[in-house]
C-alpha positions as a printed NumPy array, in Angstrom:
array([[ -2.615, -26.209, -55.048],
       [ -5.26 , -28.743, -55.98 ],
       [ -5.828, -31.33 , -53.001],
       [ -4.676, -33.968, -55.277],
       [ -0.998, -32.565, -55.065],
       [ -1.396, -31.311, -51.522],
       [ -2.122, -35.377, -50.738],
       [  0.51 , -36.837, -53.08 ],
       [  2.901, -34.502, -53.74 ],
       [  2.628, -34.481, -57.347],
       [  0.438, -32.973, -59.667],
       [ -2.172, -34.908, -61.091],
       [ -2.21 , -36.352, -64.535],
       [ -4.988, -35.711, -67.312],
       [ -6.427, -37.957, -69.371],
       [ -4.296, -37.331, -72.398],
       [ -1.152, -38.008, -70.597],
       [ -2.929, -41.624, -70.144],
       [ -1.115, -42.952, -73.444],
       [  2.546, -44.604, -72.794],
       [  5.12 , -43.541, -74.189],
       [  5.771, -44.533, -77.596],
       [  2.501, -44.574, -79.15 ],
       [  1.295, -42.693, -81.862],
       [ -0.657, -39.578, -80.933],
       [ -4.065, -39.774, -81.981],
       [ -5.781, -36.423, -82.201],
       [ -9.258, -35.548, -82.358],
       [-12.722, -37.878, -81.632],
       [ -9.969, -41.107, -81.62 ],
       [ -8.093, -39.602, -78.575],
       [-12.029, -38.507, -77.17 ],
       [-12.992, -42.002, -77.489],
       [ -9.853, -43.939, -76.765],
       [ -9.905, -41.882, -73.271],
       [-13.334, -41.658, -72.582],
       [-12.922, -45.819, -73.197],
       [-10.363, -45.744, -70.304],
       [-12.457, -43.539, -67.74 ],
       [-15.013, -46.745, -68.3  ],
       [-12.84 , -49.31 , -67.9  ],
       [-11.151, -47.326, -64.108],
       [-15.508, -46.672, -63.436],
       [-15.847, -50.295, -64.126],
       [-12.911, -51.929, -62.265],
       [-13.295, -49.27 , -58.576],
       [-16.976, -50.444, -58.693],
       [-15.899, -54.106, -58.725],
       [-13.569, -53.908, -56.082],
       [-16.059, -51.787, -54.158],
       [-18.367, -54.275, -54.197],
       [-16.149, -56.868, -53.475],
       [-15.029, -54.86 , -50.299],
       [-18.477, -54.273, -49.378],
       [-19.139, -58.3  , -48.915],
       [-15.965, -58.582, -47.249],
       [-16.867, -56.062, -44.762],
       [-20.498, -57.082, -44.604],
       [-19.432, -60.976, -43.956],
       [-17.617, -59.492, -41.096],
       [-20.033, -57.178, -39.649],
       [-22.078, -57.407, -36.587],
       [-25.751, -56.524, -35.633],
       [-25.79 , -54.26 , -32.501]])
């Protein structure tokens, strides 16, 4: 069991099951680049709201 679905209790989805349903199926370097588009945009938005979490904490933080 992968400690995604130990955590969750689901198994954990792959890229290509990333496209709603409905769409056309694109196959091949579209599907490469449509998802490797996607793993940019999720790298993109955690490191904004990591850095946004990072003032918050800072702003709130101490010296010892």
């Amino acid at each position: 069991m992968a400690p995604y679905e130990a955590l969750c209790g689901r198994k954990c989805r792959t890229p290509l099951c990333w496209f709603k349903t409905g769409e056309n199926l694109v196959l091949g370097p579209d599907m490469i680049q449509q998802t490797t588009k996607k793993i940019k945009m999720i790298r993109d938005k955690l490191r904004a709201t990591q850095i946004r979490q990072k003032s918050y904490a800072d702003k709130k933080r101490q010296p010892l």
